[in-house]
C-alpha positions in Angstrom: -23.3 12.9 17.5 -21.6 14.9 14.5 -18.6 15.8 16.7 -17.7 12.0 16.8 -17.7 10.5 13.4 -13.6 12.0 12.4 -12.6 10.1 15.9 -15.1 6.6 14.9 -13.3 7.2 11.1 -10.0 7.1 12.4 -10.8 4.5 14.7 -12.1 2.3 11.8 -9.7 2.8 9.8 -6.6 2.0 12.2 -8.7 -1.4 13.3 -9.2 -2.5 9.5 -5.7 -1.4 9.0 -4.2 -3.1 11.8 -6.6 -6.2 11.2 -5.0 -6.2 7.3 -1.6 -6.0 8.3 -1.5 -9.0 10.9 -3.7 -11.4 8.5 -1.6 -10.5 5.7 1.8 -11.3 7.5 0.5 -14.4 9.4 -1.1 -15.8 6.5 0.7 -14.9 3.4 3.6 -13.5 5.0 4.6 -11.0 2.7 5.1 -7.8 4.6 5.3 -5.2 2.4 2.7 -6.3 0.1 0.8 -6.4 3.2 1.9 -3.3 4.5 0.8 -1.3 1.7 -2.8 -2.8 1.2 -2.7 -1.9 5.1 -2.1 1.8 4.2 -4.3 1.8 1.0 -7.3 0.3 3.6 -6.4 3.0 6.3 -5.7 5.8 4.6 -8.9 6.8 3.3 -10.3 6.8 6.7 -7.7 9.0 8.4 -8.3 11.3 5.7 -12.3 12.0 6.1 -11.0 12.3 9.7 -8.7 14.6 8.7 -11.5 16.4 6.4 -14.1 16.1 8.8 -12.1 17.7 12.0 -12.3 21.2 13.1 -9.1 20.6 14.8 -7.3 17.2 13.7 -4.0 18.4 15.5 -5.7 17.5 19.5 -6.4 13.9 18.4 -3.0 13.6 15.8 0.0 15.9 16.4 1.6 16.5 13.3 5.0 15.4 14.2 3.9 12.8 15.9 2.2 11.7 12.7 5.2 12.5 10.8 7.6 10.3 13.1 5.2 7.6 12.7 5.1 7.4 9.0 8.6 7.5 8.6 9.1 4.9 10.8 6.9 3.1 8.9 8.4 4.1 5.3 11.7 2.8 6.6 10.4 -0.3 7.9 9.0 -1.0 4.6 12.6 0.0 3.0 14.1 -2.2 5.3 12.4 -5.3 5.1 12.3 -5.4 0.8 15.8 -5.8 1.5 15.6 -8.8 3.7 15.3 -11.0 0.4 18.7 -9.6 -0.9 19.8 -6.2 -1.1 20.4 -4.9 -4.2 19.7 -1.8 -6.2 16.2 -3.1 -7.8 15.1 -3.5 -4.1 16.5 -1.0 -2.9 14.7 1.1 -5.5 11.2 -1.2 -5.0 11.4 -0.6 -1.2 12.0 3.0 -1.9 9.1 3.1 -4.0 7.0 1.6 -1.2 8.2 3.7 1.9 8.0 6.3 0.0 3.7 5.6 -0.7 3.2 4.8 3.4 5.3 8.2 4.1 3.9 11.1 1.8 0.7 10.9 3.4 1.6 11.6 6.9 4.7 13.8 6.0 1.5 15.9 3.9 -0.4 15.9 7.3 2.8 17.3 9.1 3.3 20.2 6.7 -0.1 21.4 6.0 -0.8 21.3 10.2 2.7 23.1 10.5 4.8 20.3 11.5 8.1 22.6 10.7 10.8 20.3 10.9 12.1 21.0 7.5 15.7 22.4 7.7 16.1 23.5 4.3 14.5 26.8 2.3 11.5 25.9 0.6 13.4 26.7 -2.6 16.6 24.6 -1.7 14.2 21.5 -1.1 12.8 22.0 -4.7 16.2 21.6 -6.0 17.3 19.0 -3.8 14.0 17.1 -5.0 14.8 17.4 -8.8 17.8 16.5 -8.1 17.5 13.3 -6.2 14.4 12.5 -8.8 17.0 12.8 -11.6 19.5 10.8 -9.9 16.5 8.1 -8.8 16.0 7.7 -12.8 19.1 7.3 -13.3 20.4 4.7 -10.9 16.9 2.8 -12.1 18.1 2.7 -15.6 21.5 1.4 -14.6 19.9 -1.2 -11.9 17.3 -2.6 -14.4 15.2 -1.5 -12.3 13.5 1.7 -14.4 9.6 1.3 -13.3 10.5 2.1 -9.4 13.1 4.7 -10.3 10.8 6.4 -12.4 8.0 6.1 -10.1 9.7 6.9 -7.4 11.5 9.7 -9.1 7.8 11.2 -9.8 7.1 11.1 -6.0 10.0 12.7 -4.7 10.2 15.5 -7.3 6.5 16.4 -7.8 6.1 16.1 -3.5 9.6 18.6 -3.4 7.8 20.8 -5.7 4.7 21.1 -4.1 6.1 21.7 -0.7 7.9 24.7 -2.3 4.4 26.2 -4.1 2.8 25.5 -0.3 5.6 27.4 1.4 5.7 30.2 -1.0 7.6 29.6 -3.9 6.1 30.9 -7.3 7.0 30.3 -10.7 5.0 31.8 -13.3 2.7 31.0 -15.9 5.6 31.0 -18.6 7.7 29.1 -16.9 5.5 26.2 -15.9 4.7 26.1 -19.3 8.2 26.1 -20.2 9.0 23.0 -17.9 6.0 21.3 -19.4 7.7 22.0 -23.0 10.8 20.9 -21.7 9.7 17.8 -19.9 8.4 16.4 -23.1 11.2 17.0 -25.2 13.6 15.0 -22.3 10.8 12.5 -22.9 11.3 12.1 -26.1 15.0 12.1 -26.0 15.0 9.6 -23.3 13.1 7.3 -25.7 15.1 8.3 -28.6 18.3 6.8 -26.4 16.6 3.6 -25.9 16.1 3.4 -29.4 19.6 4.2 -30.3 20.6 1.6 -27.8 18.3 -1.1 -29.2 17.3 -2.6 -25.8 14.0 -3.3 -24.6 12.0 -0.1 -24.7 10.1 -0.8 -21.0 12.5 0.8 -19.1 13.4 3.8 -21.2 9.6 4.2 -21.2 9.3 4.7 -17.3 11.9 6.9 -17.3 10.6 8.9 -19.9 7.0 8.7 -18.6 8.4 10.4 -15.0 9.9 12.7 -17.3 7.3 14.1 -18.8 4.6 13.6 -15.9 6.6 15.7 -13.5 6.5 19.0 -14.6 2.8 18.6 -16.1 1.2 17.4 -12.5 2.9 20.4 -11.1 1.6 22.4 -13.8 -2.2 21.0 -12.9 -2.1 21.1 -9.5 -1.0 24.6 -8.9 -2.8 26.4 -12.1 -4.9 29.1 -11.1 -8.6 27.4 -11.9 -7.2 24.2 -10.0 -6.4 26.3 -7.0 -9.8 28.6 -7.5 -11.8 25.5 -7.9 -10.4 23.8 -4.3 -11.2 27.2 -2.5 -14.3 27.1 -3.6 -15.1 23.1 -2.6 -14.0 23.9 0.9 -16.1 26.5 1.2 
């Protein structure tokens, strides 16, 4: 009886999903709202499936899973723009496809999905890199709360893809980032200042900022790592 409750998980959350997403869009008809309560509902239940499965790869093929979510992520991009594409929604349904893809593309890499074509180290940099660039086009698109956030999510995930594929930094220099992090903070608020215009945005931005590095910092720190072994076990 054990054996089955990952496969009566997944199969309760995919129906409550599923059930979620069509009353959302035939009653409210917001699909991207609706899409991501669908996601929020589902999720959890994948995961103890996930959790709970000696094997979740016979029941869920990680590129399978991976092709699904970013079919799903890009739906979700595409159909924010359907009210008017512009940087702000382009940005918001960034923000969005990016929360329905990070779960499965996490599935995919810790099951050995391999379809990345870059170095673990060339996709750190290309994710601090595109996160900068996110914050920057949110500033200048008024649109600084899903640049920022969606700055944080590609950055933080490039970053932890590299740690999981065997890229190191040291205890010094993650301390250094965190350092480093916080003064851009405060700069990036300082600017806002200067600029006198509505501190909101500058405070995403500098928020992302500062959150980046720290996360990383937490989430690969020796007792953070030491303390997850010993849970699994």
């Amino acid at each position: 009886m054990s054996r089955r409750v990952p496969e009566f998980a997944l199969v309760t959350g995919l129906l409550l999903g599923l059930s979620t997403l069509v009353s959302g869009v035939v009653l409210a008809g917001d699909v991207v709202g609706t899409s991501l309560l669908a996601a929020l509902v589902s999720y959890p239940f994948v995961a103890y499936a996930v959790s709970r499965d000696d094997d979740p790869t016979t029941v869920m093929p990680p590129r399978a899973i991976l092709a699904v979510g970013v079919c799903f992520g890009l739906a979700l991009f595409v159909a924010s723009l359907l009210d008017g594409p512009s940087p702000a929604t382009a940005l918001f349904g960034l923000f969005a496809g990016l929360l329905v893809l990070l779960p499965p593309a996490a599935y995919a890499v810790r099951f050995g999905a391999d379809v990345n074509p870059l170095s673990p180290r060339t996709t750190v940099f290309a994710g601090v890199v595109a996160g900068l660039s996110l914050l920057v086009v949110g500033l200048l698109a008024d649109a600084a709360a899903y640049g920022a956030a969606s700055a944080l999510l590609v950055s933080l995930s490039a970053a932890v893809y590299g740690t999981a594929r065997g890229v190191r930094f040291d205890a010094r220099t993650k301390r250094a980032a965190v350092a480093v992090g916080v003064l851009l903070g405060v700069a990036v608020v300082a600017v806002g200042v200067a600029r006198s215009e509505p501190l909101g945005d500058w405070l995403a931005a500098a928020t992302a900022v500062t959150l980046a590095p720290s996360v990383y910092y937490a989430l690969t720190s020796a007792g953070f790592e030491s303390g997850r072994r010993r849970t699994r076990r």
